[in-house]
C-alpha positions in Angstrom: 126.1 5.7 -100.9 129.1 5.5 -98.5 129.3 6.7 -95.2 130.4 9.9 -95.7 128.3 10.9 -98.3 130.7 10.0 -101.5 129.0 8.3 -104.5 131.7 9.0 -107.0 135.1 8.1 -106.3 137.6 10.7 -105.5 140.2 9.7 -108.7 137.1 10.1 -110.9 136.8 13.8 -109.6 140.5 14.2 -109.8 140.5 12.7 -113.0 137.6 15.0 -114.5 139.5 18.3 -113.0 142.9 17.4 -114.3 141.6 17.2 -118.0 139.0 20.5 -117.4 142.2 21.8 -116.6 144.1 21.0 -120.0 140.6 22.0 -121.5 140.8 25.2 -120.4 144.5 25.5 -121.1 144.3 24.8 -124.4 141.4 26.3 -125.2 143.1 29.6 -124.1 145.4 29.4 -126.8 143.3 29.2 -129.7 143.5 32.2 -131.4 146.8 33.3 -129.6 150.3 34.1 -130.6 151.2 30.5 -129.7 148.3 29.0 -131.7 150.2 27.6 -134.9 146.7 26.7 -136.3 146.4 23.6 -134.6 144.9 24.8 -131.2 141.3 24.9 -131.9 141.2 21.0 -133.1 143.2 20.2 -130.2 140.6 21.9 -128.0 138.3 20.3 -129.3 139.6 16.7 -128.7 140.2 18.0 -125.0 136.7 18.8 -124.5 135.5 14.9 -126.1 137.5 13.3 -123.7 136.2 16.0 -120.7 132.4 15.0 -122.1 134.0 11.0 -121.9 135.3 11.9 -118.2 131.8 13.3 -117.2 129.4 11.0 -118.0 132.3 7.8 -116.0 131.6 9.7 -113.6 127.8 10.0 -113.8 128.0 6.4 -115.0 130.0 6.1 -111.4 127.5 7.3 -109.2 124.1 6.1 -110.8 126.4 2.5 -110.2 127.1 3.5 -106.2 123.9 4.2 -105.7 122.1 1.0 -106.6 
């Protein structure tokens, strides 16, 4: 752990919220008038690579802290 507390680095976190972000984005057009039928697959390959993000970053901490 570092001396202020951090055990996962800060572009990891910024990382994980830029692609929550573009998760959520798309994921609010499934279904919508701009959905031309391809939204809900690309939501889907947003949220593997959020899920991908996530656990680097778990994998980061459980690393800082040993």
């Amino acid at each position: 752990m570092t001396a202020d507390g951090q055990i996962i680095p800060d572009i990891i976190i910024r990382e994980v919220m830029e692609q929550a972000q573009v998760f959520a984005s798309t994921y609010a057009l499934v279904g919508g008038r701009f959905d031309d039928g391809s939204k809900m697959q690309q939501s889907n390959d947003e949220k593997v690579e959020l899920e991908r993000l996530i656990r680097l970053a778990i994998w980061a901490g459980t690393k800082a802290e040993a």
